[in-house]
N, C-alpha and C positions, 0 to 999 in steps of 0.2 A: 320715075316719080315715086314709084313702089320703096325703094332703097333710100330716100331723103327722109320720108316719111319715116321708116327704120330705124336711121341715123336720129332723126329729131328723137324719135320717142326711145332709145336707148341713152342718149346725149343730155335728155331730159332725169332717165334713172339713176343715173349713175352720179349726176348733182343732187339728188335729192340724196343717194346713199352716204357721201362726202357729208353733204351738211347735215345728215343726223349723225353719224359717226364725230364730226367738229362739236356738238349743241353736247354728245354722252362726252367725250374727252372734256369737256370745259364744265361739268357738271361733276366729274371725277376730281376732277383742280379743285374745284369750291367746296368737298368736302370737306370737315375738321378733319385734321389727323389726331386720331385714335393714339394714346398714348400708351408706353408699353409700359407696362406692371414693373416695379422697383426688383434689384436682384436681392435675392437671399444670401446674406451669408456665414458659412457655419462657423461658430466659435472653438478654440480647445476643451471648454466645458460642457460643450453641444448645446448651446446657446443659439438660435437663427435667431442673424441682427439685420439691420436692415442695410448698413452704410456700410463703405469701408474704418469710417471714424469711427463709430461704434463697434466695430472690428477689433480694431484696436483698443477701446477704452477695456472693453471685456475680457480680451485676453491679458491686458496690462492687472484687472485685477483678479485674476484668476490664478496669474503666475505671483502674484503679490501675497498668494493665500489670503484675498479678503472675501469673506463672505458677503456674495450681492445676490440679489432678486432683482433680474431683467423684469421692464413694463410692469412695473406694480401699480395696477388699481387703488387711488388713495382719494379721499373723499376732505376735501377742505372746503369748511363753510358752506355746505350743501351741494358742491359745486365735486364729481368727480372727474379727477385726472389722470392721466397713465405717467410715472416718474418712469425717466427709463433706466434709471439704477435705486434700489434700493440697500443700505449698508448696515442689517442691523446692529454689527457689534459697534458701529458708530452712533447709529441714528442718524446718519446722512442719507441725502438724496442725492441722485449726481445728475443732470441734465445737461445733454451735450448738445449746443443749439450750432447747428450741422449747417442751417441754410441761410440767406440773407433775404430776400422776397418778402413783399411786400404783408400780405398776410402771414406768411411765418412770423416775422419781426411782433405782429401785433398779439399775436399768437403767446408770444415770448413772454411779451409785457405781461400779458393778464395771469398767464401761469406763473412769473415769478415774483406779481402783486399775491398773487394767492399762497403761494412760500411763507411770504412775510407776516401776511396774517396771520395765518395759521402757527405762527412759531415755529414753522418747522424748518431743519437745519440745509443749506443750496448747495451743492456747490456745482459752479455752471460752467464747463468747458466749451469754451469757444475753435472753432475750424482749426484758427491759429496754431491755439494752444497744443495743437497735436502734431507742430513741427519740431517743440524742444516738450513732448510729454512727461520726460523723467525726472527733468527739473521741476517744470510748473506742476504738476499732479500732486507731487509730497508737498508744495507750501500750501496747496489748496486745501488737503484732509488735514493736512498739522493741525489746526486749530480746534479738528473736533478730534483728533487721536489722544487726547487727554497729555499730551507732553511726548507719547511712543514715535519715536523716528521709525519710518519705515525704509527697510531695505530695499534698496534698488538695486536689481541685476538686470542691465541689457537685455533684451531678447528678440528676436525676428517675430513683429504682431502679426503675422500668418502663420507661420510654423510652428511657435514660441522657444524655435532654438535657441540656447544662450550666444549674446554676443561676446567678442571679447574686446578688447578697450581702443581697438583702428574705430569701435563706432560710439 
């Protein structure tokens, strides 16, 4: 009788340790997951950007020898915003809209309403545009390079080794 008694009341522990072990496992599930921090990455000018497109757009003008200011704090209509390329010997901005999401998208809008008002000069690189960069990039700044074509040289936007013309 001794030994059932036993049996129950270890039969009884060992369900209880299962279902609080089941109640923490299902309470692990239902957390948010925590999202991990964007990577860094270094530019040839020692630039830390934040994307691989922006990677690229930087080392594209860096090998281009044009003078840019990464994230420049700029104040339109009361209203400050971070440009993530500034070009003074242009007066250009460059804004490279990297994401598609819902809030980015709206994000977009108000930033490049705020462009316009302000008079100030866009120009907006799309994800796209960063599969044929050497082409679209120069029709993009023509308009504000005052008539100057810019030379384009190939080059690997990680390393900035020059390509030669298989790319």
């Amino acid at each position: 009788m001794v030994y059932i008694e036993w049996f129950i009341v270890w039969g009884i522990l060992i369900l209880l340790i299962l279902t609080y072990t089941f109640i923490i496992i299902d309470k692990i599930k239902k957390k948010k997951a925590i999202p991990i921090k964007g990577r860094k990455y270094n530019c040839i000018d020692g630039h830390v950007v934040k994307s691989k497109g922006e990677l690229i757009i930087d080392n594209l003008l860096n090998k281009l020898g044009i003078e840019h200011i990464y994230e420049k704090v700029i104040k339109i209509k009361g209203e400050k915003i971070k440009c993530d390329w500034y070009l003074p010997k242009y007066d250009v901005y460059i804004e490279y809209w990297g994401l598609n999401n819902k809030n980015y998208l709206k994000r977009r809008a108000i930033k490049t309403k705020l462009y316009k008002k302000g008079g100030y000069n866009l120009v907006s690189i799309l994800d796209s545009d960063l599969q044929d960069i050497y082409n679209i990039f120069p029709k993009k700044i023509l308009k504000f390079s005052n008539g100057k074509k810019l030379v384009f040289k190939k080059f690997c936007p990680n390393c900035g080794t020059e390509l030669d013309s298989r790319f």
